[in-house]
N, C-alpha and C positions, 0 to 999 in steps of 0.2 A: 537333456542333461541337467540335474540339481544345481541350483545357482551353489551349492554350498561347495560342491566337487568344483567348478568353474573357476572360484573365487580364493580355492584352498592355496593355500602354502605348498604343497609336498608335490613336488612332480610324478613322482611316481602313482600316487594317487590321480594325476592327468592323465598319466601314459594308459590304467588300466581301462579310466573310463572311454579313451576315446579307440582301445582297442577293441574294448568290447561294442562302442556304436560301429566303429568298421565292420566287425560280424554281421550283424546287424543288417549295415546299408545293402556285403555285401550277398547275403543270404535273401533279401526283398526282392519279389520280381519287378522287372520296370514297367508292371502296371498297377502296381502295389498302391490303394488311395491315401495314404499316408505316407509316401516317398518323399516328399516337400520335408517332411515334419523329420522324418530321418538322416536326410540329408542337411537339414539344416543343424541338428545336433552333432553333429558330426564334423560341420563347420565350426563350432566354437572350439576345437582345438588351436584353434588362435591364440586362447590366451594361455595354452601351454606357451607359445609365439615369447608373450609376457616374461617369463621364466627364465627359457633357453636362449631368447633374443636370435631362434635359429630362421631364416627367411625362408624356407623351405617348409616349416609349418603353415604361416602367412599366406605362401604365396596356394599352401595346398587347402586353406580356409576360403580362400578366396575363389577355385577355383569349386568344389565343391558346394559352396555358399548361391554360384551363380548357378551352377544347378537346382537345387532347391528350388531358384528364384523360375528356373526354362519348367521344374514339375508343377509350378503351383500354376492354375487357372489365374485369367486373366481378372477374374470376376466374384476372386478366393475372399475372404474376409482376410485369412492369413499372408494373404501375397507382402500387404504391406509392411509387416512384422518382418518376412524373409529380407525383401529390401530393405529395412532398418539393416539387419543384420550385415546387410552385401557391402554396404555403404561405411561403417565401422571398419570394417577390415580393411576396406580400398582408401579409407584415412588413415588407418593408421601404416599401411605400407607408405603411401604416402608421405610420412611425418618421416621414414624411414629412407626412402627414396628420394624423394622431390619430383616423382612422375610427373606431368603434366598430367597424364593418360588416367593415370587412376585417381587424380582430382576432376578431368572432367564425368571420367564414369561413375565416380562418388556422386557429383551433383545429378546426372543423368536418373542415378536410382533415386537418391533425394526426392525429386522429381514425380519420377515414377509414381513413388509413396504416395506422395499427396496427392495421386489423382486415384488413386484405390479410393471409390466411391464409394463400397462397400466397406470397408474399415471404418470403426468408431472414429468420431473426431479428434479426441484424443489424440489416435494411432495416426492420425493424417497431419495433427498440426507440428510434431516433432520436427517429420522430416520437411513441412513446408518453412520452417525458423531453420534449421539447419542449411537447408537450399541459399536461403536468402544469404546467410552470413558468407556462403563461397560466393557468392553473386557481390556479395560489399567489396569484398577483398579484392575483387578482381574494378571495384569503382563504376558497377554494374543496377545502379540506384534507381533505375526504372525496374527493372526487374525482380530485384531485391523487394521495393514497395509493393511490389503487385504480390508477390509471393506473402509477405509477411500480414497484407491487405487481406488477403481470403484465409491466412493462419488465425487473426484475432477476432475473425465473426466464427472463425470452428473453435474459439477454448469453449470447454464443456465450463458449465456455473460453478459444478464442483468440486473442478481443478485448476484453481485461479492460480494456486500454491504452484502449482509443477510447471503453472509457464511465466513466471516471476520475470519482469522484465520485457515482455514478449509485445504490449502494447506499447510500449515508451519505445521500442527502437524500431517498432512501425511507425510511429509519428515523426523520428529522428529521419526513417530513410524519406519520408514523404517528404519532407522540406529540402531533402537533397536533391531530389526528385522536380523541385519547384515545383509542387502540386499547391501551395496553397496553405496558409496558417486553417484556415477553417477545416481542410479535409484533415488534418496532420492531427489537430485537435477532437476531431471526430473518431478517430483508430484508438486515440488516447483513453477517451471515455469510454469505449463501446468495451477495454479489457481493465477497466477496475471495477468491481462489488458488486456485480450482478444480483440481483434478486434469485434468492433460493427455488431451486427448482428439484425436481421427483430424484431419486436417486439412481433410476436406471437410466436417467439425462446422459451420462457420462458414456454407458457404453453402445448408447443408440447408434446405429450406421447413418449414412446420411440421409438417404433418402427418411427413414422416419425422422432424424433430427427435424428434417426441412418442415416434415409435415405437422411435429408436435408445438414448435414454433408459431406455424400458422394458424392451428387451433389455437394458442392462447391469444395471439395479436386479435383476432375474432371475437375475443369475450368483452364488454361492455367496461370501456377505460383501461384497456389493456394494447392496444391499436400500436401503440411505444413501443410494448417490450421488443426486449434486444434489440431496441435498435438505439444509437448514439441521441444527442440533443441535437434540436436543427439548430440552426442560426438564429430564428427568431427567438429560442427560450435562450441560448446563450447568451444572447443579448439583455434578454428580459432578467437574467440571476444577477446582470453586471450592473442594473440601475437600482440603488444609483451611485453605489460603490463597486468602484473595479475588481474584477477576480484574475489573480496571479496564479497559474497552473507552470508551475520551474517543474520540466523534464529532464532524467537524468537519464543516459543511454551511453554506449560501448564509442557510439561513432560522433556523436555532439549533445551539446547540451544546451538547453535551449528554453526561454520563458512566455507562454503563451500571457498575453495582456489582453483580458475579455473587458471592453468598455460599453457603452449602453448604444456607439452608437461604430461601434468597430471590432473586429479582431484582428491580432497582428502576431509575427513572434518575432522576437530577437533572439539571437544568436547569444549564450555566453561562453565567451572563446578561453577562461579562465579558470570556466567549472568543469570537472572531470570527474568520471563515476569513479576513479579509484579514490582520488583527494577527497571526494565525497565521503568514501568508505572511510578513509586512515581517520579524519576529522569527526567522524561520528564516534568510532572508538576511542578516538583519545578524548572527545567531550563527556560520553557514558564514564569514562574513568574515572574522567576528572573530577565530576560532578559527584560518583560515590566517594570520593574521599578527598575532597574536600581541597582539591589539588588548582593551580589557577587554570582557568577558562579563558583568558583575556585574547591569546591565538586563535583560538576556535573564531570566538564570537569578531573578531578582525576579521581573519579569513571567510566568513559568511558574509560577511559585509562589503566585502572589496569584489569577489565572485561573483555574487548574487545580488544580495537585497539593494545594494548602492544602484548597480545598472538597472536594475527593474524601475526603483521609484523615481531614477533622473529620467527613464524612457517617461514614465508620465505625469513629469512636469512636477512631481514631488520634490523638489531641492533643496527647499530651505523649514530650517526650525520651525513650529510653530509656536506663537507667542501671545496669542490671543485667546486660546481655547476653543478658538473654532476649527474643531478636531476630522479632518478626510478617515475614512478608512478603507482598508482593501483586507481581501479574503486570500487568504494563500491555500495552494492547494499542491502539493507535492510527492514525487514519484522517489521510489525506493528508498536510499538512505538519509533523505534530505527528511523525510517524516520523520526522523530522529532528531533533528537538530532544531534550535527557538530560531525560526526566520525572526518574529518578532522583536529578538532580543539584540540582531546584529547589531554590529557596530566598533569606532574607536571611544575607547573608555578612558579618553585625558582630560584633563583639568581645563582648558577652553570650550572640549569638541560637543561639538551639536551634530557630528555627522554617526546619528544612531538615527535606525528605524523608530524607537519608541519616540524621539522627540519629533519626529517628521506625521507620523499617522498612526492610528489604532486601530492592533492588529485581530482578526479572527480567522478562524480556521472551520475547512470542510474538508469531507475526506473527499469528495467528487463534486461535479454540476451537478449529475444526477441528484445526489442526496440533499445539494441548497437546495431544489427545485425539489424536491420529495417532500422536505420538510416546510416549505411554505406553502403547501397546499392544504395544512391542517390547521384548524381552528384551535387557538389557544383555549383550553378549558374554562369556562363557565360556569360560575355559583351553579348548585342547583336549588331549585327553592324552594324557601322554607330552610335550606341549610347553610352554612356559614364557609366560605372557603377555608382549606387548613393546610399546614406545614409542618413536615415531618425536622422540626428548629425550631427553636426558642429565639425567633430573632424579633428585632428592633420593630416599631409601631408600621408595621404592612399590612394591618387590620386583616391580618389571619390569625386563625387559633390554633396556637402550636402543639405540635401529638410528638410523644416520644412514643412509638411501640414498643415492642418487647424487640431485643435485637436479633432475633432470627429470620430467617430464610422468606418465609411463607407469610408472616406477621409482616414483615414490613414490605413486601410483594402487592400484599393484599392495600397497606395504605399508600401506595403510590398509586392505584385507582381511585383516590379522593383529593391528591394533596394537589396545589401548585406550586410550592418549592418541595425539594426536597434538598436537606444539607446533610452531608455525610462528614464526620470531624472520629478520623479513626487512619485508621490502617488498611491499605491495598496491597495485592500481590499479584505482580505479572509473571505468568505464566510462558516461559518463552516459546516451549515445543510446542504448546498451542494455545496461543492469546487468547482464541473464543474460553478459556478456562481461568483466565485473569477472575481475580474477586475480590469483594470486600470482604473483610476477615469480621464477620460478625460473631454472636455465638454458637457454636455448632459447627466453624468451617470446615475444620476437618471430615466430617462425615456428611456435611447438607450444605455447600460452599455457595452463595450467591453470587455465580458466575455474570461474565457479561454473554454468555450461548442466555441465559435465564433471561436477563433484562433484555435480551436483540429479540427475544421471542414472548414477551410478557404484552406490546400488543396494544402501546396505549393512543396512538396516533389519532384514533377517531374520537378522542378529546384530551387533546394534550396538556401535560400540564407546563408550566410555565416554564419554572430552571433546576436543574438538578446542581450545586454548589459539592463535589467532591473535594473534600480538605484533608485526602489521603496522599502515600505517594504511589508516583509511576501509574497513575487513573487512564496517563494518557499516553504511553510508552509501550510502541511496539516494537521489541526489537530483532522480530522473525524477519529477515529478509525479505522470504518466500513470500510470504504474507502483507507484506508491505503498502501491497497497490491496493488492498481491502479495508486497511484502517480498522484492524480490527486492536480495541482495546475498550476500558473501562465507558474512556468518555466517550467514543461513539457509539457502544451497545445503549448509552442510553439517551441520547440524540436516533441512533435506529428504535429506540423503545417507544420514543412518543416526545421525548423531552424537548421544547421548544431551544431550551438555548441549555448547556453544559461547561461548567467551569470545572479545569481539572489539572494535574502537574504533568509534569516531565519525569523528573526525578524525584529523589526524598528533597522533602521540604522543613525548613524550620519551625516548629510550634509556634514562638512566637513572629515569625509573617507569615503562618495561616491565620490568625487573631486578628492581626491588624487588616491583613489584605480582604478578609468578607466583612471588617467592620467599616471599611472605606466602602466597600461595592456595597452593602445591602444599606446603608446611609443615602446612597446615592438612589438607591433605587425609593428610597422614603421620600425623598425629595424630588423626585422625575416623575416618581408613578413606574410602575410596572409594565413598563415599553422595551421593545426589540432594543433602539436604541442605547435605552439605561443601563442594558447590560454590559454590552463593550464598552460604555463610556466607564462605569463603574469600577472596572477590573484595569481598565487602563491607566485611571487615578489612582486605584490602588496600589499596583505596582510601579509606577512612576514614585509613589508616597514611599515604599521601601526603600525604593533605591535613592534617593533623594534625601532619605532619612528627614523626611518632613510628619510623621508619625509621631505622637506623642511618646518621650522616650530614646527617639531616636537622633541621630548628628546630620548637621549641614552636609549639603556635599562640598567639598572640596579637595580635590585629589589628583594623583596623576593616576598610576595605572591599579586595578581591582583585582584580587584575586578573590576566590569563593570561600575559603576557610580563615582568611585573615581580610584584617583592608588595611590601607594608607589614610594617612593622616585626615579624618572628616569626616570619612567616608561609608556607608553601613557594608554591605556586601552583594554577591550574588546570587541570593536566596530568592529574589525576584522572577529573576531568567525561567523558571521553570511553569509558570503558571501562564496557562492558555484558554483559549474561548472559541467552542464549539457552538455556533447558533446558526440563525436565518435571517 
């Protein structure tokens, strides 16, 4: 049956299609090889069901449906499809009812689903996420984690998008489960940002899944793939700065703390995926127009960032400039929001993130631990290092190319910085299509799909400085657990360390904030270190209005398009640091 017939408005256009599949069903012999496939169209007069709200469709969807399910082989590739289908309609009688019966039969086919071997992975991890969430509801957390356990080693690489969420409330059920911060943390990792894989990855069945798998673990530095971080490299990304992985999930939320010589999680009993949601919207709001943030940035702060840094021994000001820092790493909507920037914004308080430690960001372990295994780029000789910037005495010589596509693709194979002072556009339907709006965008766009594929890792260069807006803004949902946007396609490119925004940014604190960071970097040398130290003084310099030009602080509360007496604004908030 046409999803377009399925999905119509007009009953009457239901009534004909599913008189005409009754012909159909009942004109077929019952050895007919395609009786499964008959019978199952035949079954979606259910959502005539929709329409008429008549139970006598439902219950005749249903009863059909399980047919289909008794004609298909055991061994079908389509079995598992049928039981998708059986299990819809036994829910939603369900929703309608309150059976007990056709919530266990629901789960029962769930079930079933996922053990169809022969079904693509795709087809088998639905109904194994499905499974589990009737298995929560019932407070069934061992069961739940086994199921949602063998759901996030089956997401195919590229359909990260269609199970959004899918690894984060495997690691949620694991700690219900008392299995352990390390195994919880393991499910976590194993369903964010996979390394690209062949395109017909997706509808492999299992057994070649299993086998195409083992062919690459077999290639020479390949032994890893698909599988999670052990313990010892978790450890190894966390010295000698802690990494902060805050999971957001349906059933708890929770902050994995990777230290150098431990993993742990705590529990935040005050963060919630929906308060997650509302707070990211009304921050994106806020932020384009110019509206106060001061709630947001409290409520991240009291949730989150506060209980994280008191777990480890973070609690007071720092006042000396001897600066800790940690790495945040964060699942669905919280990759919207500055962890760095939390905090209360009074005229006393010292209880913000920024005055406590200096903050960086990764999208995964995986990708810390990616990215420090490449060698920062090296002179070649006889040639001069160069930078695509006109900046301050870094004994480079600076290159303006021509600003298109191809032209400055081509001198990011030579430079080690590169500064971009322009305009970005995210892309929301699909972030891998975010870009710098150079010359030509509209018809030749220097995406970040171009930069995540341009390939420069086996000699990296230094820092890529984005002084555009939204470099660093994803705000696909679906997409979320991938990080995919400006400034990690070029962190995935090769880029040792990535400075980039949140939201639009003001002209003048992009001027001041790279002329504090690349100052600093004149005066450190060109170290991991100078980076975050650099961007953290610059931003601390905005907000502070310690900037030539700018005012003292003194104030009670900030908003983003105005300030209180002293005070500069919240143009700061938005600027973040992608490195190693």
């Amino acid at each position: 049956m046409n999803s377009h017939v399925m999905v119509g408005t007009e009953v009457f256009d239901l009534n004909r299609a599913i008189d005409a599949a009754t012909r159909v069903v009942d004109a077929a012999p019952e050895d007919h090889p395609n009786l499964a496939v008959l019978l199952s169209d035949l079954g979606n007069l259910a959502w005539r069901f929709k329409h008429t709200d008549s139970i006598d469709d439902l219950n005749r969807a249903v009863d059909i449906t399980t047919n289909a399910v008794d004609a298909s082989p055991e061994d079908h590739p389509d079995r598992a499809g049928q039981l998708n289908h059986l299990r819809i309609w036994l829910g939603m009688r369900f929703d309608r009812t309150g059976s007990l019966d056709d919530l266990n039969h629901a789960l029962s086919s769930y079930k079933e689903g996922y053990r169809c071997l022969t079904a693509p992975p795709s087809t088998r991890t639905h109904p194994a996420s499905a499974a589990a969430d009737i298995l929560t509801s019932q407070q069934d957390w061992e069961g739940s984690s086994q199921l949602l356990r063998d759901a996030v080693y089956l997401i195919p690489t590229r359909m990260l998008a269609d199970f959004a969420g899918l690894a984060a409330k495997a690691a949620a059920t694991a700690l219900h489960a008392k299995q352990g911060a390390y195994h919880a943390l393991q499910l976590l990792e194993l369903g964010r940002g996979h390394p690209s894989l062949a395109n017909e990855f997706v509808t492999l069945p299992e057994k070649a899944f299993t086998q195409l798998i083992t062919r690459i673990q077999a290639q020479p530095g390949f032994n890893t793939f698909h599988l999670p971080p052990t313990e010892h490299e978790l450890k190894a990304a966390a010295n000698p700065d802690p990494v902060i992985i805050v999971n957001l999930s349906p059933y708890r939320c929770d902050a994995f703390l990777i230290e150098r010589d431990r993993i742990r999680a705590i529990e935040l009993p005050n963060l919630t995926l929906v308060d997650a949601k509302r707070q990211a919207v009304h921050l994106r709001q806020s932020a384009e127009t110019g509206a106060d943030i001061t709630s947001q940035l409290e409520w991240l702060w009291d949730t989150t960032c506060q209980p994280i840094l008191d777990a480890l021994g973070l609690r007071q000001p720092v006042t000396d400039n001897s600066w800790p820092r940690v790495w945040w790493i964060s699942t669905g909507h919280l990759g919207q929001l500055p962890l760095h920037a939390a905090g209360r914004y009074t005229r006393t308080s010292s209880e913000t993130v920024l005055d406590r430690v200096m903050s960086s960001y990764a999208p995964s372990i995986k990708a810390l631990l990616h990215g420090r295994r490449h060698r920062t780029r090296n002179a070649v000789e006889g040639q001069k290092d160069s930078a695509l910037i006109h900046c301050l005495s870094l004994q480079l010589d600076p290159i303006t190319p021509r600003l298109r596509k191809n032209d400055v693709l081509e001198h990011l194979n030579r430079c080690r910085i590169f500064h971009f002072a322009g305009h970005g556009e995210t892309v929301l339907t699909e972030p891998s299509q975010s870009r710098l709006l150079l010359e030509g965008w509209q018809t030749d766009p220097l995406t970040a799909g171009d930069l995540r594929d341009s390939r420069l890792q086996e000699n990296s260069p230094f820092l890529a400085y984005l002084s555009a807006c939204s470099t660093g803004a994803n705000d696909t949902l679906q997409l979320a657990d991938e990080g995919i946007h400006l400034v990690s396609a070029f962190q995935l490119a090769g880029f040792r360390h990535v400075v980039g925004t949140l939201w639009k940014v003001s002209d003048k604190a992009c001027v001041d904030a790279a002329r504090v960071l690349y100052e600093t970097l004149r005066s450190e040398g060109m170290t991991d270190a100078a980076v975050c130290r650099g961007l953290h003084r610059a931003i601390r310099a905005v907000r502070d209005g310690q900037i030539e030009g700018g005012q003292a602080r003194d104030a009670t509360l900030v908003s983003l398009g105005t300030w209180t007496r002293g005070w500069t604004n919240y143009y700061w908030v938005p600027y973040i640091h992608y490195g190693v």
